[in-house]
ROPA-744882 format. One record per residue (C-alpha): residue number from 1; residue in three letters; x, y, z negated. Coordinates in steps of 0.1 Angstrom, whole numbers, plus 5000, padded with zeros to 4 digits. Example, Ala and Ser with C-alpha at 12.3 -4.5 7.8 and 13.67 -1.06 7.14 Angstrom:
% ROPA-744882
+-----+------+------+------+------+
! pos ! code !    u !    v !    w !
+-----+------+------+------+------+
!   1 !  ALA ! 5123 ! 4955 ! 4922 !
!   2 !  SER ! 5137 ! 4989 ! 4929 !
+-----+------+------+------+------+
This chain:
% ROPA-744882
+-----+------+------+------+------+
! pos ! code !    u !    v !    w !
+-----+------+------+------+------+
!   1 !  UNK ! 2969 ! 0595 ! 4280 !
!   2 !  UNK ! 2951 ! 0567 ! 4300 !
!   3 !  UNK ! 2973 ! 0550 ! 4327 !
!   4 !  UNK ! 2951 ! 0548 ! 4363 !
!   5 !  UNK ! 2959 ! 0529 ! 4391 !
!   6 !  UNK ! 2945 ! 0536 ! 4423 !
!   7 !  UNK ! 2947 ! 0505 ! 4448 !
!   8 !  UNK ! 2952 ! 0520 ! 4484 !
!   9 !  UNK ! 2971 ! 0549 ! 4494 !
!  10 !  UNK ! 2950 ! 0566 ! 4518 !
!  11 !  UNK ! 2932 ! 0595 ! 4520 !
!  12 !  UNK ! 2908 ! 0587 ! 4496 !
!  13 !  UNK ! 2937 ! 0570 ! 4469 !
!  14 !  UNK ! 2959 ! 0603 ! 4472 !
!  15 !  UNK ! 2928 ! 0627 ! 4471 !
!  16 !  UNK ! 2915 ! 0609 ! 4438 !
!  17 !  UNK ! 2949 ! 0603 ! 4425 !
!  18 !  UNK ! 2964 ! 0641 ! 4431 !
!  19 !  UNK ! 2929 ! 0654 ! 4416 !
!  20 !  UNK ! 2935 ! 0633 ! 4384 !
!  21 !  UNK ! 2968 ! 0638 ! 4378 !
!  22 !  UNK ! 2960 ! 0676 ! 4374 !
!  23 !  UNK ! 2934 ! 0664 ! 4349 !
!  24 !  UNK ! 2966 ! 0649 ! 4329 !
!  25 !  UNK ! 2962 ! 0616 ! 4334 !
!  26 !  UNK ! 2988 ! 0590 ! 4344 !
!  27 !  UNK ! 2983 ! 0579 ! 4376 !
!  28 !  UNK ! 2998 ! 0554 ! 4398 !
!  29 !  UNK ! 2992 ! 0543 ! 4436 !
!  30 !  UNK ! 2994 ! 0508 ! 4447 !
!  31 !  UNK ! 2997 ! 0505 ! 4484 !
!  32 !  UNK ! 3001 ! 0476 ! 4504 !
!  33 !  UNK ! 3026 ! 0488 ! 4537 !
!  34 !  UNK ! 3035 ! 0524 ! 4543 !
!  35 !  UNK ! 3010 ! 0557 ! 4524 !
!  36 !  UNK ! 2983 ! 0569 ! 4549 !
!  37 !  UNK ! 2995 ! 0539 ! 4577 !
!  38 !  UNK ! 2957 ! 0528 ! 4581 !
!  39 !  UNK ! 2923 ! 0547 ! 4588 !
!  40 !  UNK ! 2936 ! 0577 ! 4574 !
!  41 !  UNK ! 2965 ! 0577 ! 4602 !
!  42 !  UNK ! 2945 ! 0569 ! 4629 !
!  43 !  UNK ! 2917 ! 0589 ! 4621 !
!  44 !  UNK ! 2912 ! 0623 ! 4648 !
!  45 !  UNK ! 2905 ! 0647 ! 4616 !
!  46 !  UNK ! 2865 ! 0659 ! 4629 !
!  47 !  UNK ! 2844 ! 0670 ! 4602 !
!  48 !  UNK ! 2816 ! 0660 ! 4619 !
!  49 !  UNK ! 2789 ! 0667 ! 4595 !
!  50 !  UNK ! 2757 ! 0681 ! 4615 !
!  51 !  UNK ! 2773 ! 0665 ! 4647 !
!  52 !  UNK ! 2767 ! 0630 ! 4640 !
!  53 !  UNK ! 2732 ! 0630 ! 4633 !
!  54 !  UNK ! 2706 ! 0630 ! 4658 !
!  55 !  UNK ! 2674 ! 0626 ! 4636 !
!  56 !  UNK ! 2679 ! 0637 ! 4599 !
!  57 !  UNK ! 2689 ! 0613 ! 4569 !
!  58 !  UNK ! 2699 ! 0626 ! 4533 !
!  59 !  UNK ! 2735 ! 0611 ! 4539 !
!  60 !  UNK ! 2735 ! 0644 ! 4561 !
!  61 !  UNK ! 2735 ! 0664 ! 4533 !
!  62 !  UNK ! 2763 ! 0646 ! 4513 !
!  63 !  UNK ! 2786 ! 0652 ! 4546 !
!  64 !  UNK ! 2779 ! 0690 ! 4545 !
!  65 !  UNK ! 2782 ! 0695 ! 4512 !
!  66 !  UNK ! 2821 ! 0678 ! 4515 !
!  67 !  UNK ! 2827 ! 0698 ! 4549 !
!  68 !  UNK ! 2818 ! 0725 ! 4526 !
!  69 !  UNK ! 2845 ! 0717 ! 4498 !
!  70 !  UNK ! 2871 ! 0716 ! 4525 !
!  71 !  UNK ! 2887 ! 0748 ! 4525 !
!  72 !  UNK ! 2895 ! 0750 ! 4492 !
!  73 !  UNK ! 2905 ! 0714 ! 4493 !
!  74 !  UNK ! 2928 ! 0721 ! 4521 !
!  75 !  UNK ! 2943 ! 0753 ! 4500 !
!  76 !  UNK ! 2953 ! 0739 ! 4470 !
!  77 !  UNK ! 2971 ! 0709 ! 4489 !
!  78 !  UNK ! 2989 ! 0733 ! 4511 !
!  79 !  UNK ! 2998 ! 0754 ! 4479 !
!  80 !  UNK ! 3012 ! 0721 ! 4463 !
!  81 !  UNK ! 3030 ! 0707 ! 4495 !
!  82 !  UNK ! 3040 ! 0738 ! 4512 !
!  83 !  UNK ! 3029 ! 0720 ! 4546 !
!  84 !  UNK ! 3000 ! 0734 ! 4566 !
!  85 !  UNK ! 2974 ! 0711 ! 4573 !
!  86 !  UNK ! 2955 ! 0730 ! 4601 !
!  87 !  UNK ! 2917 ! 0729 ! 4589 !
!  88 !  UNK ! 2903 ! 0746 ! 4617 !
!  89 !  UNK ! 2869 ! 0761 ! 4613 !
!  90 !  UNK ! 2862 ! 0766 ! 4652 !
!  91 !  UNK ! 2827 ! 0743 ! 4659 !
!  92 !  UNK ! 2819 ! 0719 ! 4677 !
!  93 !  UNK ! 2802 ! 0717 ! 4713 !
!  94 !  UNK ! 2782 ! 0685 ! 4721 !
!  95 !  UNK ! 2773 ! 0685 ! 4758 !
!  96 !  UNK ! 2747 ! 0669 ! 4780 !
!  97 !  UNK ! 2756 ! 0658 ! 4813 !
!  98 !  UNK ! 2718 ! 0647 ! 4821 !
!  99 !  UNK ! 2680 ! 0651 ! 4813 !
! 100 !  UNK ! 2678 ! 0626 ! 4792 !
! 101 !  UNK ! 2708 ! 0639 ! 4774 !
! 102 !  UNK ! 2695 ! 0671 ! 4771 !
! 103 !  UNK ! 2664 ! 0661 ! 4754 !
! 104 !  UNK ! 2677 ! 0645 ! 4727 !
! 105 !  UNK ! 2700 ! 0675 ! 4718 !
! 106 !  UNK ! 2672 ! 0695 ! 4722 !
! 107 !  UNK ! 2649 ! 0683 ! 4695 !
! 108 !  UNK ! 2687 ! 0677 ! 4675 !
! 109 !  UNK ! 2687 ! 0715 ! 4677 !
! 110 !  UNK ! 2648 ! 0717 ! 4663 !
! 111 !  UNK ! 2649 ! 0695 ! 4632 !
! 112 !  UNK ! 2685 ! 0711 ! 4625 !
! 113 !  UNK ! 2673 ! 0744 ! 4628 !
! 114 !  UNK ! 2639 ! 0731 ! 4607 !
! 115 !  UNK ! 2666 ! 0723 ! 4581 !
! 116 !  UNK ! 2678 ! 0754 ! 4582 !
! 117 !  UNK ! 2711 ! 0743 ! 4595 !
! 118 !  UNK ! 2728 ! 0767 ! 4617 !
! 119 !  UNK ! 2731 ! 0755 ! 4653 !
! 120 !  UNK ! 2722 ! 0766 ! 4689 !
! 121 !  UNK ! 2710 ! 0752 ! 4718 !
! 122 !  UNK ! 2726 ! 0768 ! 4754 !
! 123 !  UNK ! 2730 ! 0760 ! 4788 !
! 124 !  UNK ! 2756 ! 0748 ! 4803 !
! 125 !  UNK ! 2774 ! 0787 ! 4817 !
! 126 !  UNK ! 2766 ! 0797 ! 4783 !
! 127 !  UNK ! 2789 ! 0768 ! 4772 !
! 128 !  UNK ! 2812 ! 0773 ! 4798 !
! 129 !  UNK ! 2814 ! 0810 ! 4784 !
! 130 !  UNK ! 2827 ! 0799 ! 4752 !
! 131 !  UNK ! 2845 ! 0768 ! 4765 !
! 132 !  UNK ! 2858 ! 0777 ! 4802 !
! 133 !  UNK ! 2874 ! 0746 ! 4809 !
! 134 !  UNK ! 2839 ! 0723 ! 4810 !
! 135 !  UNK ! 2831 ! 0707 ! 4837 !
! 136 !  UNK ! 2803 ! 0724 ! 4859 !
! 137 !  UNK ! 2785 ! 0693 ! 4856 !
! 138 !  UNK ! 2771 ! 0698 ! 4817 !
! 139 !  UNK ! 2741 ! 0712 ! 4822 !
! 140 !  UNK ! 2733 ! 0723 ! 4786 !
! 141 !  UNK ! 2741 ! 0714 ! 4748 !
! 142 !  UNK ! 2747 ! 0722 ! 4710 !
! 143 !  UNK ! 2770 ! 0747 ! 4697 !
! 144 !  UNK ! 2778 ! 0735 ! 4660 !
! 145 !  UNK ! 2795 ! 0766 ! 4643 !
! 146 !  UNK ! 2802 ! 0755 ! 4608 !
! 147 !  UNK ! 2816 ! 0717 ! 4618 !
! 148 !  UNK ! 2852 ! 0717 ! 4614 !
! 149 !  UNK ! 2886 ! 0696 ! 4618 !
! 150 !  UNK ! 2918 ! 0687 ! 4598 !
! 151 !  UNK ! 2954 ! 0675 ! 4611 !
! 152 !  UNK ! 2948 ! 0641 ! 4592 !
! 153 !  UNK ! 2984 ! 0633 ! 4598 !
! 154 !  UNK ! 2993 ! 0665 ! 4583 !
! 155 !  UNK ! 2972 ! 0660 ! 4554 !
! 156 !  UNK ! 2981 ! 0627 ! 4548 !
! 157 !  UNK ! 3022 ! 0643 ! 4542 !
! 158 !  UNK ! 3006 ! 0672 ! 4523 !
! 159 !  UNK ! 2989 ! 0649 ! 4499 !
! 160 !  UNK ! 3020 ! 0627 ! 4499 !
! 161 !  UNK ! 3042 ! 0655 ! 4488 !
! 162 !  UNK ! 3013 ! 0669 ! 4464 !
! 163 !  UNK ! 3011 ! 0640 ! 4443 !
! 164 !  UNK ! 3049 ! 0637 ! 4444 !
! 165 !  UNK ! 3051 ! 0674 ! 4430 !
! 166 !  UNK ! 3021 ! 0660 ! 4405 !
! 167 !  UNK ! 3036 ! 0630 ! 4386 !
! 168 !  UNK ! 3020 ! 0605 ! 4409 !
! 169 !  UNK ! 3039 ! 0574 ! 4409 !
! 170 !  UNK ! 3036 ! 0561 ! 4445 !
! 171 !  UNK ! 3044 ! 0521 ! 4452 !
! 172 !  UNK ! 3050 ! 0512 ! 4487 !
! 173 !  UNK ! 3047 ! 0477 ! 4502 !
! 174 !  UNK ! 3027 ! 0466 ! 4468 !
! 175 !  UNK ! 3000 ! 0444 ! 4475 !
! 176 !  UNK ! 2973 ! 0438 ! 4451 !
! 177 !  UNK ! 2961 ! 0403 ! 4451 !
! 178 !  UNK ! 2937 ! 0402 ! 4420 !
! 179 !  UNK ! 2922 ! 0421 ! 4390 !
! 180 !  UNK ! 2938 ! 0410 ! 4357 !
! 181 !  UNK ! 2909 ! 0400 ! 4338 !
! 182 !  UNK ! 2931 ! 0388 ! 4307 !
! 183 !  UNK ! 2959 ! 0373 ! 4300 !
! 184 !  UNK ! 2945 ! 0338 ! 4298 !
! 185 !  UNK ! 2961 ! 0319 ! 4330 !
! 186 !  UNK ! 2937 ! 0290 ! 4336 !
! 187 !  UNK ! 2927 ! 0289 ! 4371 !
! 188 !  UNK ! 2893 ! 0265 ! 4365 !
! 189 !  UNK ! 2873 ! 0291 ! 4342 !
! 190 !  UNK ! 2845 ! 0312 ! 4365 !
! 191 !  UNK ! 2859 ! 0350 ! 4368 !
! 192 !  UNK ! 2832 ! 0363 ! 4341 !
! 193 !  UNK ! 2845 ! 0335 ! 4318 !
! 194 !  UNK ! 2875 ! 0355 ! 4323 !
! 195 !  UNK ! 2870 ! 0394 ! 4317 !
! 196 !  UNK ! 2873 ! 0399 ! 4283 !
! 197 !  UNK ! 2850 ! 0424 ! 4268 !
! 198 !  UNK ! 2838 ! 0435 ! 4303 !
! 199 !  UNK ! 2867 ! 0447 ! 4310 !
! 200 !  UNK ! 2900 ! 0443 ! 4329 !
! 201 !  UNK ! 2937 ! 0445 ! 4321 !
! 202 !  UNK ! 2953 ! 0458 ! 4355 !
! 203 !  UNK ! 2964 ! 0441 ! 4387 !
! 204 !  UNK ! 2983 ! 0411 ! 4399 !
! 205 !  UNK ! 3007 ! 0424 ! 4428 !
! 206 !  UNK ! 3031 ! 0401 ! 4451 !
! 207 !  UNK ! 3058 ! 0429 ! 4427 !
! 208 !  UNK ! 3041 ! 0416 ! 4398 !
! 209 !  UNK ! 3016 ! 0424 ! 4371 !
! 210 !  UNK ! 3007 ! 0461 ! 4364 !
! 211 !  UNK ! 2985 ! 0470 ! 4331 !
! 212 !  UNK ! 2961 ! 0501 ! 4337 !
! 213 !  UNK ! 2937 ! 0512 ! 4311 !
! 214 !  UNK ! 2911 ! 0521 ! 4346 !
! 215 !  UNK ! 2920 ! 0502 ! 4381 !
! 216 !  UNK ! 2897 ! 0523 ! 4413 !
! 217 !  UNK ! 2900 ! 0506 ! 4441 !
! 218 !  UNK ! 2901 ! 0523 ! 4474 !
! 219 !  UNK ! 2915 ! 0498 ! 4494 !
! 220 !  UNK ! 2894 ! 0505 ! 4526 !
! 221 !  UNK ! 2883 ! 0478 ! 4548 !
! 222 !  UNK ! 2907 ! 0454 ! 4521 !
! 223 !  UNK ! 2885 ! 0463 ! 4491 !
! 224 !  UNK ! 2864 ! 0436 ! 4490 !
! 225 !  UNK ! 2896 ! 0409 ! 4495 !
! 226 !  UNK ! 2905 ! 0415 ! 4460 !
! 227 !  UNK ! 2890 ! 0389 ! 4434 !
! 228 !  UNK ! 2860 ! 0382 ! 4457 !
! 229 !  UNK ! 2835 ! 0375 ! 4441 !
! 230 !  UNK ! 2839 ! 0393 ! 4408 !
! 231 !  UNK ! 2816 ! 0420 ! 4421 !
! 232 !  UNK ! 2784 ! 0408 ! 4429 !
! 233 !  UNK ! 2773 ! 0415 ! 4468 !
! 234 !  UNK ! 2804 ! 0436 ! 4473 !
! 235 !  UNK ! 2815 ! 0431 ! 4510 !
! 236 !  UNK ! 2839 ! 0457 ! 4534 !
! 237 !  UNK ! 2844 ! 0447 ! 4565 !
! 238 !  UNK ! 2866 ! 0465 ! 4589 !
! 239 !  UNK ! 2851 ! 0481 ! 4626 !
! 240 !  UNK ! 2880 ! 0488 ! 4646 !
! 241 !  UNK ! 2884 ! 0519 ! 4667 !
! 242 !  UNK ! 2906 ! 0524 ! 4698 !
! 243 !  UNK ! 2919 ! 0562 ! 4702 !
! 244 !  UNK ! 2943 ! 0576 ! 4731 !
! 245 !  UNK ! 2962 ! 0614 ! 4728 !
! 246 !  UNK ! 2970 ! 0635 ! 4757 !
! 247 !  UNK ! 2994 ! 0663 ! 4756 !
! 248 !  UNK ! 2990 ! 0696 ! 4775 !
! 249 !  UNK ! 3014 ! 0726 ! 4775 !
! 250 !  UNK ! 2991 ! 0750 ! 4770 !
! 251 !  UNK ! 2953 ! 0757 ! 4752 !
! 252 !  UNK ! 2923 ! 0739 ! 4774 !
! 253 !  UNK ! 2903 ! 0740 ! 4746 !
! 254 !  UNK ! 2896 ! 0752 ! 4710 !
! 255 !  UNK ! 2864 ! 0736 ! 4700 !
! 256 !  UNK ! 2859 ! 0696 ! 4694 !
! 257 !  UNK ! 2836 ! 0684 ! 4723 !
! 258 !  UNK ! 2817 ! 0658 ! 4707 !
! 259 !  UNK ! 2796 ! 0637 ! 4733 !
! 260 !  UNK ! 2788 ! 0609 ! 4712 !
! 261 !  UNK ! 2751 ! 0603 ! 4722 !
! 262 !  UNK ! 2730 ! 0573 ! 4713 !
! 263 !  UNK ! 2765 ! 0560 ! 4701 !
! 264 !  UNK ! 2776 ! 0564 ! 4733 !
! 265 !  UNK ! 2803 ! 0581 ! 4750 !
! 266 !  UNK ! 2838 ! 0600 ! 4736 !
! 267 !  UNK ! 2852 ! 0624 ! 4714 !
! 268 !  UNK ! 2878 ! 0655 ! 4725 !
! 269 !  UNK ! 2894 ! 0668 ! 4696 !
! 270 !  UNK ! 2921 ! 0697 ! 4703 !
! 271 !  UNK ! 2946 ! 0700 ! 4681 !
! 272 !  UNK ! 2968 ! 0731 ! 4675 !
! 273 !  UNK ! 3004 ! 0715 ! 4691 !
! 274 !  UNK ! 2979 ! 0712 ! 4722 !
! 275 !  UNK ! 2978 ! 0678 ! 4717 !
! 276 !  UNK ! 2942 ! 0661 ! 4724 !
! 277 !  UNK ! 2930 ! 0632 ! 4704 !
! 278 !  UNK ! 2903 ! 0615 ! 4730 !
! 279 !  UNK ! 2883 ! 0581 ! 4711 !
! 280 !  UNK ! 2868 ! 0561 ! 4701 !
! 281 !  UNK ! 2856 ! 0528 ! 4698 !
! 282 !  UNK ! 2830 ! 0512 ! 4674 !
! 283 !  UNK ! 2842 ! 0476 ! 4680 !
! 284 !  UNK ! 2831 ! 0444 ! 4648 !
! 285 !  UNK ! 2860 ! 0425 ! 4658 !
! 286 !  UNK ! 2875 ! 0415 ! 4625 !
! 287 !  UNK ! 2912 ! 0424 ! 4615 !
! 288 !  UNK ! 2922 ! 0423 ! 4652 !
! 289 !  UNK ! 2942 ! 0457 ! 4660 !
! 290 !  UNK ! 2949 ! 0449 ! 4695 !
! 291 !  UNK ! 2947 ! 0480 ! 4720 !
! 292 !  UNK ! 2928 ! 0473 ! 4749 !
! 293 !  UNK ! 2938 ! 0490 ! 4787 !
! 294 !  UNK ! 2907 ! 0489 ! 4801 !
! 295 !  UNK ! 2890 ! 0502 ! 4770 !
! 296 !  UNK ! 2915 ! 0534 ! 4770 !
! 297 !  UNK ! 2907 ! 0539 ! 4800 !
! 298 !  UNK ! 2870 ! 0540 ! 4797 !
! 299 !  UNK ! 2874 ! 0567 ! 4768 !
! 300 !  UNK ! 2894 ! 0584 ! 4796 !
! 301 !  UNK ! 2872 ! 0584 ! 4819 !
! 302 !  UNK ! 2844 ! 0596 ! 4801 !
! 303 !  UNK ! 2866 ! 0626 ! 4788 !
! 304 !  UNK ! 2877 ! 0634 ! 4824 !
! 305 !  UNK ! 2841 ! 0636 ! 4834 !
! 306 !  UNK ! 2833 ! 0663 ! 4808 !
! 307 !  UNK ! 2867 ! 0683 ! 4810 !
! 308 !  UNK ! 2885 ! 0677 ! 4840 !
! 309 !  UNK ! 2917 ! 0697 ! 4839 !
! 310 !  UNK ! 2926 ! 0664 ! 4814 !
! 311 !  UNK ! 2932 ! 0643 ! 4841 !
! 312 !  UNK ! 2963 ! 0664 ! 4844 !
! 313 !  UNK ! 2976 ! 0653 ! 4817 !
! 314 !  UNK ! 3006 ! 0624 ! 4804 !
! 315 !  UNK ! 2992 ! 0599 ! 4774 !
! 316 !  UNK ! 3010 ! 0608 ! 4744 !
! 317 !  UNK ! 3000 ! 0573 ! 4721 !
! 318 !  UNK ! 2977 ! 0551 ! 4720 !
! 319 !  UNK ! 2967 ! 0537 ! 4689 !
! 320 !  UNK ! 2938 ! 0518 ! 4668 !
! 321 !  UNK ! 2927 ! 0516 ! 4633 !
! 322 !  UNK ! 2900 ! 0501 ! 4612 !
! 323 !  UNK ! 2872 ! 0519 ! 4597 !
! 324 !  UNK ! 2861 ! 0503 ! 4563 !
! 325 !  UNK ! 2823 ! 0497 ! 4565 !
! 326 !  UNK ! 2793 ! 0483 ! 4543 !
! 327 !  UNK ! 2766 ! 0464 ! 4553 !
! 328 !  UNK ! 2745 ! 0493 ! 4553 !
! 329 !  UNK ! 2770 ! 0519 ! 4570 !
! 330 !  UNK ! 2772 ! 0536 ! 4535 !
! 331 !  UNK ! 2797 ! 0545 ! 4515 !
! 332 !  UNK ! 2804 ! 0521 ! 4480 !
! 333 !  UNK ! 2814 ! 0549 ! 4455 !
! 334 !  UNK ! 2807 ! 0549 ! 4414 !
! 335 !  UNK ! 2809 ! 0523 ! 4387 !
! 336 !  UNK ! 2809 ! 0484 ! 4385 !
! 337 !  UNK ! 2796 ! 0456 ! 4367 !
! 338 !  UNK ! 2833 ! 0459 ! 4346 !
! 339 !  UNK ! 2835 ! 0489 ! 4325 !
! 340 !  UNK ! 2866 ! 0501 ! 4338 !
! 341 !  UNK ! 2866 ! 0490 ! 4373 !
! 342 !  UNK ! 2857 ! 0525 ! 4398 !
! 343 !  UNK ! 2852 ! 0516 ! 4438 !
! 344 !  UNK ! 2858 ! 0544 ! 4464 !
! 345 !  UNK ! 2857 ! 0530 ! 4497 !
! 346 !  UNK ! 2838 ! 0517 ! 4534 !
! 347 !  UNK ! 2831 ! 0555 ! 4540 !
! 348 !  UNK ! 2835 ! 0539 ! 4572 !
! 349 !  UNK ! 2831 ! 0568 ! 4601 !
! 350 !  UNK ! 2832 ! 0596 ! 4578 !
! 351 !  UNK ! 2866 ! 0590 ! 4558 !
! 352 !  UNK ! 2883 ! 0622 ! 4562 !
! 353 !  UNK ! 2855 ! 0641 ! 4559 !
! 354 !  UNK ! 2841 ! 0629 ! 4523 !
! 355 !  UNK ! 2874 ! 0627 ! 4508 !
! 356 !  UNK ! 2867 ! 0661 ! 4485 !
! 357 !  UNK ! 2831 ! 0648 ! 4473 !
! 358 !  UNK ! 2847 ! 0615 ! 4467 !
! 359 !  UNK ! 2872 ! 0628 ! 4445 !
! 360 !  UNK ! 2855 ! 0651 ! 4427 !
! 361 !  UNK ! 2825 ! 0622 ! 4419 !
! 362 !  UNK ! 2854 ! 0599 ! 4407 !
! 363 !  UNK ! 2869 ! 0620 ! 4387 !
! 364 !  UNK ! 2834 ! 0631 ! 4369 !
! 365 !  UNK ! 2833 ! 0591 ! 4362 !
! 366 !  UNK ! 2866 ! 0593 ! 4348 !
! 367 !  UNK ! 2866 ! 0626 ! 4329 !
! 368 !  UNK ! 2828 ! 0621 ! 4311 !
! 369 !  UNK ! 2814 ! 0585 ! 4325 !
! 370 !  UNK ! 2788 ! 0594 ! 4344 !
! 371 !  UNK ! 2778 ! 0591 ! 4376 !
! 372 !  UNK ! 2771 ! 0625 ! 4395 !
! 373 !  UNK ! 2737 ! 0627 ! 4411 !
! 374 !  UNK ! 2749 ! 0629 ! 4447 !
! 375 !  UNK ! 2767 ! 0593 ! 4445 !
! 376 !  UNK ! 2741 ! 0577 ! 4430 !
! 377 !  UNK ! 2725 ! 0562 ! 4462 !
! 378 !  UNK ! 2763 ! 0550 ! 4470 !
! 379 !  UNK ! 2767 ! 0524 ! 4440 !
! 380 !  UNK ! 2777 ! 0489 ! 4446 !
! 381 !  UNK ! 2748 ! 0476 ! 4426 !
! 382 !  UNK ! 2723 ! 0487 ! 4452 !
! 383 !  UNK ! 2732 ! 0453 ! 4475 !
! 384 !  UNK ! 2717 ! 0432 ! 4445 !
! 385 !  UNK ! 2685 ! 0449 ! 4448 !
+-----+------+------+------+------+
């Protein structure tokens, strides 16, 4: 039996880890504070994948084919956790509050359709008919059918508890500093001098060394921290986002109201305790986590202007997270230049949402050692071209 470790325990360490360990390998997680504290907590759970694009790109395709897988992803955590992680197939409704607005979404709604990707364009009382509480002011937009959402929070526990149930061995507070490359300790030798037969050995942790026969690093925006330089033109960087939740006593809404357009403007994602998660920020600021007022209340504003009965409402928590991104905004999934060295990480906006396709390309590496066709734009050796 091969002994795995997977560095990072978010959603895309648990997802791989919990997928593997049903394989019958021995898995353990390495993380560095508290499972699922990081992007995968303060993620809002959209499974955005026709809703973020507004002229087509074949990364599209890889996000639909994942929102796709998440059902059945969704059941067999639930089965193994007991714990309901409300994936929600309701749709999404992206609004447009002026001309300019509207003709973006409108040609959106032609290249989609052109696609043959199910979407409609409406007017504004249409939208109101299947979102009443709208504001009058949205004079027409998208209605996205077959985007959906996930309690991220909820998942995270569920996966928690799943690879708990699984034989997962879960470290907490285990910080991994270094790839072993061998057991030669000399500190002057260049890092190839020191991987021995293209491979490494394990980790180095601040709990100590730990041996693994495959290391796959999903260490989100810290992926690139450990033994930089070992992998050539390998750089995450974190882009921070600032969220805000409201909560209401009753349903305003059912659908997520994305109004992201030309990267500007907010998110309003319902969730089924009637809380609403409104964000978010796209901010290049480094490993600063600091919550800005007047920035909450600029996502506030703009959600107030497309749903007004909001305004009503108390702030439940504010909150802010880093999303781990590559220079190109793509993700880094598939082998390395060591043997035994898998990367899974900077899936940057899309975290939640490609954590089934993730998993099921890493295990494929694992189980037969090759890479699947649709991660094989997403390999780290594509920054050295």
């Amino acid at each position: 039996m091969k002994n795995i470790v997977v560095i990072g325990g978010g959603i895309m360490g648990l997802s791989i880890a919990n997928k593997l360990a049903k394989s019958g390998f021995s898995m353990t997680v390495l993380e560095k504070d508290k499972i699922g504290m990081e992007g995968s907590l303060a993620a809002a759970g959209m499974l955005a994948s026709q809703s973020e694009f507004e002229i087509y790109e074949q990364f599209m395709d890889f996000c639909i084919k994942s929102r796709d897988l998440y059902s059945d992803f969704c059941k067999e955590i639930e089965n193994d956790s007991g714990i309901d992680v409300e994936y929600r197939k309701d749709g999404f409704i992206i609004p447009a509050l002026n001309k300019e607005q509207e003709e973006i979404l409108r040609k959106t709604s032609e290249w989609q359709k052109n696609k043959g990707f199910e979407i409609e364009f409406l007017s504004g009382n249409e939208l109101k008919g299947i979102e009443t509480n709208l504001s009058e002011d949205i004079i027409s937009g998208l209605h996205i059918k077959n985007d959906a959402q996930v309690n991220n929070r909820k998942l995270m526990e569920a996966l928690k508890i799943a690879c708990n149930k699984n034989n997962v061995r879960i470290i907490e507070n285990c910080e991994v500093k270094n790839y072993l490359l061998n057991n030669n300790k000399e500190t002057n030798l260049d890092n190839n001098d020191l991987v021995k037969n293209n491979k490494i050995i394990g980790v180095e942790t601040n709990n100590g060394d730990i041996n693994a026969d495959i290391v796959i690093n999903c260490a989100g925006s810290w992926a690139s921290s450990i033994s930089p330089g070992l992998i050539s033109n390998f750089e995450v960087k974190p882009i921070l986002g600032q969220v805000v939740s409201l909560q209401a006593d009753k349903q305003i809404l059912k659908k997520v109201i994305f109004a992201i357009i030309n990267q500007q403007g907010c998110y309003i994602v319902p969730r089924k305790d009637n809380e609403i998660i409104v964000g978010s920020t796209m901010e290049d600021v480094g490993f600063n986590k600091t919550i800005d007022e007047n920035t909450i209340n600029g996502l506030l504003k703009k959600a107030y202007e497309l749903v007004p009965e909001l305004k009503d409402l108390k702030i439940k928590e504010k909150w802010a997270g880093f999303r781990p991104t590559a220079k190109d905004n793509f993700p880094v999934i598939g082998k390395t230049n060591i043997e035994n060295l898998i990367l899974a990480t900077a899936h940057s906006r899309n975290g939640i949402l490609l954590a089934p396709i993730t998993a099921d390309a890493v295990k494929e590496i694992v189980l037969n050692g090759k890479v699947p066709e649709e991660i094989k734009d997403f390999g780290v050796e594509r920054f050295s071209k």
